[in-house]
C-alpha positions in Angstrom: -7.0 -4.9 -6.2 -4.0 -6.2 -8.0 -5.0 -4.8 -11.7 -5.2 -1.2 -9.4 -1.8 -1.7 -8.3 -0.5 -2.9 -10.9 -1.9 0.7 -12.9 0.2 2.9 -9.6 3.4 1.1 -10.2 2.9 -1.5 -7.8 4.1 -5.6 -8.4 0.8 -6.4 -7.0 1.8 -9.4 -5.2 4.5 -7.0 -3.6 1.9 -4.3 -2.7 -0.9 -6.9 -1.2 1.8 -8.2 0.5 2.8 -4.7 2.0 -0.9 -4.4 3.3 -1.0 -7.5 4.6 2.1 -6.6 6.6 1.3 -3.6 8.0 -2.4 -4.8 8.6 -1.0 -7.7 10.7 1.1 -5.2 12.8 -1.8 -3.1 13.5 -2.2 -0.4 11.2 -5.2 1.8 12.4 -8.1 1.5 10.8 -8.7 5.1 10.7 -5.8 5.7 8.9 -6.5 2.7 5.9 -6.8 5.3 3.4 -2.8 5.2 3.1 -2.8 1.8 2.5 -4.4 2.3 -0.9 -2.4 1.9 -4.0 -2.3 5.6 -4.8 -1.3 6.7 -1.7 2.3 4.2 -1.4 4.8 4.7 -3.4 6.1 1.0 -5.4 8.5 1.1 -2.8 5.7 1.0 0.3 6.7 4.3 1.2 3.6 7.2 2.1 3.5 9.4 -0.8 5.1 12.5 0.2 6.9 11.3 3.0 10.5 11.6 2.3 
């Protein structure tokens, strides 16, 4: 998990920390695919989203 963060940009300790976060205040499950390294900007914005 860190090494694939790490290779989108991520600090990995940031980004698992980012999950974490938004796990713990009740990100859907249904939606876990934009919690996925690829899919947040290093900044632990949605790609896209602007």
């Amino acid at each position: 998990m860190a090494e694939t963060a790490q290779l989108n940009g991520h600090k990995p300790e940031a980004y698992i920390a980012t999950v974490l976060d938004r796990l713990a205040k009740g990100h859907l499950a249904s939606r876990i695919d934009d919690l996925l390294p690829w899919n947040l900007s290093p900044d632990g914005q949605a790609v896209g989203s602007g």
